[in-house]
N, C-alpha and C positions, 0 to 999 in steps of 0.2 A: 528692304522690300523687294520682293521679286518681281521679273520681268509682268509676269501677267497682271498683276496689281498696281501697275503705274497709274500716275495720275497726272493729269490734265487739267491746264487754267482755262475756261471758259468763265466769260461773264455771263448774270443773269440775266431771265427774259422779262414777261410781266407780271412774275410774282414778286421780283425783287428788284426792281428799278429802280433808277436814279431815289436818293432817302436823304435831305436836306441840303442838295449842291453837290454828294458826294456819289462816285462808280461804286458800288455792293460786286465784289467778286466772291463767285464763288467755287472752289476747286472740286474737280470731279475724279471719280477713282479710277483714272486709266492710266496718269501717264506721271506720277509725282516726282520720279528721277528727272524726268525731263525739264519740270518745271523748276527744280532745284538745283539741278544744272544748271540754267540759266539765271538762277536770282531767290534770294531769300529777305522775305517780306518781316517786319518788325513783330507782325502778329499770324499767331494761326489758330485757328480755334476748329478742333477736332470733335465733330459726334458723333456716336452712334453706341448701340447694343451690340455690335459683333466685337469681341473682347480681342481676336486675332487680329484681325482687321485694323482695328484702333489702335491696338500696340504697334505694328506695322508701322501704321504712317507717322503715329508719334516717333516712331528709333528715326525713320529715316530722318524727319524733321531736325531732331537730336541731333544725329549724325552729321549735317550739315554743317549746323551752327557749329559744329566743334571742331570742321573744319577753318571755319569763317574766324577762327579765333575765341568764342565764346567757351570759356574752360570752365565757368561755374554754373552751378544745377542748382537753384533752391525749388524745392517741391512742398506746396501745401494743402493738404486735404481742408475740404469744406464741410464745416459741421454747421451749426444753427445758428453757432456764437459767431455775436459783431465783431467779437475782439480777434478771430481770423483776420477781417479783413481792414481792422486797423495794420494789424503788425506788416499786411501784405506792402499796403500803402506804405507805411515807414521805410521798408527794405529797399523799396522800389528807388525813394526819395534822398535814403541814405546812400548812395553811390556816390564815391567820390571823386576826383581828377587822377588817380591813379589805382584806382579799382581795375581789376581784369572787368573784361564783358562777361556777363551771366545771362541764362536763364532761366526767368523765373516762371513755372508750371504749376496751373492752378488745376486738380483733379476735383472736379465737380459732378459726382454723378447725376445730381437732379437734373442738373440745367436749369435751376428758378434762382439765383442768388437772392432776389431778394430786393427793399429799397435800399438796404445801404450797400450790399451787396456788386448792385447792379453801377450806382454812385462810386464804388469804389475801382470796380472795373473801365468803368469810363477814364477814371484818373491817372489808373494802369496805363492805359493806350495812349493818352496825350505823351504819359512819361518817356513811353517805347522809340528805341534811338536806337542809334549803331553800336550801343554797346546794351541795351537792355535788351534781346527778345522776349515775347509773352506768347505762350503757349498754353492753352484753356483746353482739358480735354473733359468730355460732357460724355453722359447717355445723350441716348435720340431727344433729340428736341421735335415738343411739339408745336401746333400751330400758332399757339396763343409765345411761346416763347421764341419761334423764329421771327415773332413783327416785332420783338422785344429790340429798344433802345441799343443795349449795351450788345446784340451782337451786330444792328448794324453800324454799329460803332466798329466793333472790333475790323467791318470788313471795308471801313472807309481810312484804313492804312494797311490793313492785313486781306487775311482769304478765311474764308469758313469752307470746310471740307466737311459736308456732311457725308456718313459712312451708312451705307445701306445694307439691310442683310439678306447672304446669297439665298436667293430663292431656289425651292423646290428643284423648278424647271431649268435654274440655270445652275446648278450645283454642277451634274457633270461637265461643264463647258469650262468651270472654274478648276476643277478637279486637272484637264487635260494640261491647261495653263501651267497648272501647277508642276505636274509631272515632266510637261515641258522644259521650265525654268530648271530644272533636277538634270534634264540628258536624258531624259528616261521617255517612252512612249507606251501606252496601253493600250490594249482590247478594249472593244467599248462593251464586253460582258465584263472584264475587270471593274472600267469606270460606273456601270450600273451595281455593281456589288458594292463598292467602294462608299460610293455616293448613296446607298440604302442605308449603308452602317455607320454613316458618319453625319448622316442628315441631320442641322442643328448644331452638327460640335465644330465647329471647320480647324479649333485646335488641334482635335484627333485626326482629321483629315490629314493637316498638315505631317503630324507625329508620322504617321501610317508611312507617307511618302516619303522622308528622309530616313526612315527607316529601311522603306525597298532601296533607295539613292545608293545608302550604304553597303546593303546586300549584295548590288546588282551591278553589274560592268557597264559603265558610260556607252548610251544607245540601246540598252534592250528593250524589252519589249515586257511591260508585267502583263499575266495572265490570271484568266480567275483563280488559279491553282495558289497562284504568290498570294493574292490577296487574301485568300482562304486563308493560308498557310498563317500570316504577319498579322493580319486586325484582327480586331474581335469588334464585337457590336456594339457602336459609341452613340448612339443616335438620339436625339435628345428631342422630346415633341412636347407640346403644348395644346389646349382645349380647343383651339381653334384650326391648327390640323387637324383634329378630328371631326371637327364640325364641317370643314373641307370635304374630307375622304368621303364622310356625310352626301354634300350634296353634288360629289363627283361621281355616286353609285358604285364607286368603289370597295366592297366590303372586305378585299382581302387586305388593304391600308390603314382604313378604317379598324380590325381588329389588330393589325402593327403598334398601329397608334394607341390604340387602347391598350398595347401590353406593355409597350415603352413607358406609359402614363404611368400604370400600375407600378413599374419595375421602379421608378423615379420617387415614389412612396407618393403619389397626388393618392386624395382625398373619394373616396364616391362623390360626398356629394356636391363637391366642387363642379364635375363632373355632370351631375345629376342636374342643377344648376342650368350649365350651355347646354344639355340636350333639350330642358323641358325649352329655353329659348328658339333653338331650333325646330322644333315641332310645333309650337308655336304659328315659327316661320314658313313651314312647312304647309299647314293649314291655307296660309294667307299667297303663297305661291303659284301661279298658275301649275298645272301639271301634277299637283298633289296628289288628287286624285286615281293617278292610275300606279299611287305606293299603296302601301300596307293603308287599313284602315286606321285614321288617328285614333277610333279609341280604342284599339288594341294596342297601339303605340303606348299611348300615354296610361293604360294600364299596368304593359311593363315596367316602365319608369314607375309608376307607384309601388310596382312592386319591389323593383330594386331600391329605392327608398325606405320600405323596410324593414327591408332584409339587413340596409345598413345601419339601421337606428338600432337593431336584434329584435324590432319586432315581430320576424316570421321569420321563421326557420330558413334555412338555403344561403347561399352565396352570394355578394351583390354582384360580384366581378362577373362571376358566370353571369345574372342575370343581366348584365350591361352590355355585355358581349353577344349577346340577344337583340339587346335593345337595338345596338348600333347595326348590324347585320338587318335588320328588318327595316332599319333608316333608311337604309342603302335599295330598299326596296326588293331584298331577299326573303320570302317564308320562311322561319326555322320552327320549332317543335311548337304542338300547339299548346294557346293559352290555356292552363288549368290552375285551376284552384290547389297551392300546395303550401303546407308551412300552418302552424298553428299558430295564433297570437297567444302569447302569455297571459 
């Protein structure tokens, strides 16, 4: 894990206080060298959606215990079947007086194990000694499963590190870090090019930057010229970035985001979908008023609708890229009647 990615033991406040007699710790993403420098706990239970991020703190975690003596790895993916989490439970159980220490990682993208699931996890953590760690890496958990039993279990012998994804507005701060930890310093017209084209992917972020590391003599300085020159456009976006850029009046983002969308192979009317919700919304907002009229809005979207079905003639894409431009509360060409129904 690099320097700018460390992480930090803090206990919780009062979302996760005291939960049956037991402290609920929860580790935060600032300072993780430090805290495993100091000590490594029986349990750690890793979540989140950013895939870089999560591998990260899982190596380091790894990398500890392998320090600590722990030379075995058993790894098991979570499918639907109970019979996972019987065999999880036997392995655990089966250690014997002269077993090396292992760990044992349980890769659970849901984050819902389940009744027996959740029953068998619990049996996990009682097991968890100086020679077993347990290491649970998850998608984001949501609300209903961070009040869940089995993780405050997990953190009333271990740490929950929940992994949050870099936003937007903190991307380029994360980017500096990064380039930091490398020896390397940027322009902040690099870091905003950088951070355009990599917004979403923080794997290509990282790629981008060990690749200048390589390039470039310990202390330089990349410019937009290098960055130009070494990435290409990795940027990866979702319906509600766009729904953002939306009601940030942003329209040159907003058609970014629509072509990123496009480029990704999404769907219209996936698409078509969050705008009509957004307009919607729009209606119901104060300030609405002084965009585009709704029912020219929601004309367009009819129309882009079917244009995607092939029932009128034209583009949906084009006519999307309308739609969201006049979201933003820009005029573009006027409404006319075009396109024949079959």
């Amino acid at each position: 894990m690099d320097a700018g990615d460390r992480v930090s033991l803090r206990y919780r406040d009062d979302d996760a206080q005291q939960h049956e007699g037991a402290h609920q710790v929860r580790l935060s993403l600032e300072a993780l060298g430090t805290h495993l420098a100091q000590t490594l706990l029986p349990i750690y239970l890793v979540s989140g959606d950013e895939p870089l991020l999560v591998g990260e703190a899982g190596d380091a975690i790894r990398a500890r215990a392998r320090i600590a003596g722990f030379a075995e790895r058993q790894v098991f993916f979570i499918e639907r079947s109970a019979a996972v989490w019987e065999q999880i439970s036997q392995e655990a159980q089966a250690l014997s007086l002269f077993a090396s220490s292992r760990v044992v990682e349980i890769r659970m993208p849901g984050g819902k194990p389940g009744t027996a699931g959740a029953t068998a996890l619990k049996r996990l953590f009682e097991a968890a000694r100086s020679d077993l760690l347990v290491l649970i890496i998850t998608g984001e958990l949501d609300r209903d499963a961070q009040g869940a039993d089995w993780v405050y279990a997990a953190q009333q012998r271990g740490a929950w590190l929940p992994i949050r994804t870099v936003e937007r507005s903190r991307l380029p701060q994360w980017l500096q870090s990064r380039f930091a930890a490398q020896g390397l310093k940027a322009t902040d017209q690099a870091i905003t090019l950088l951070a355009e084209r990599s917004e979403g992917n923080l794997l290509a972020a990282r790629q981008e930057i060990d690749k200048l590391a390589l390039l470039l003599p310990p202390g330089a300085t990349v410019s937009v010229a290098e960055v130009e020159a070494s990435s290409a456009d990795s940027a990866r976006f979702d319906v509600f970035q766009l729904t953002d850029a939306i009601r940030s009046a942003d329209p040159a983002r907003a058609l970014r985001v629509l072509s990123g969308l496009s480029a990704e192979g999404s769907e219209p009317p996936l698409l078509l979908w969050a705008l009509s919700r957004e307009l919607k919304g729009m209606q119901q907002r104060a300030g609405a008023a002084s965009r585009i009229a709704p029912a020219r809005l929601i004309a367009r979207a009819a129309r882009a609708d079917r244009m995607a079905k092939g029932l009128s003639i034209g583009d949906a894409w084009d006519e999307l890229a309308l739609l969201v431009v006049e979201m933003t509360g820009k005029r573009t060409l006027p409404l006319v009647r075009t396109g024949v129904e079959p």
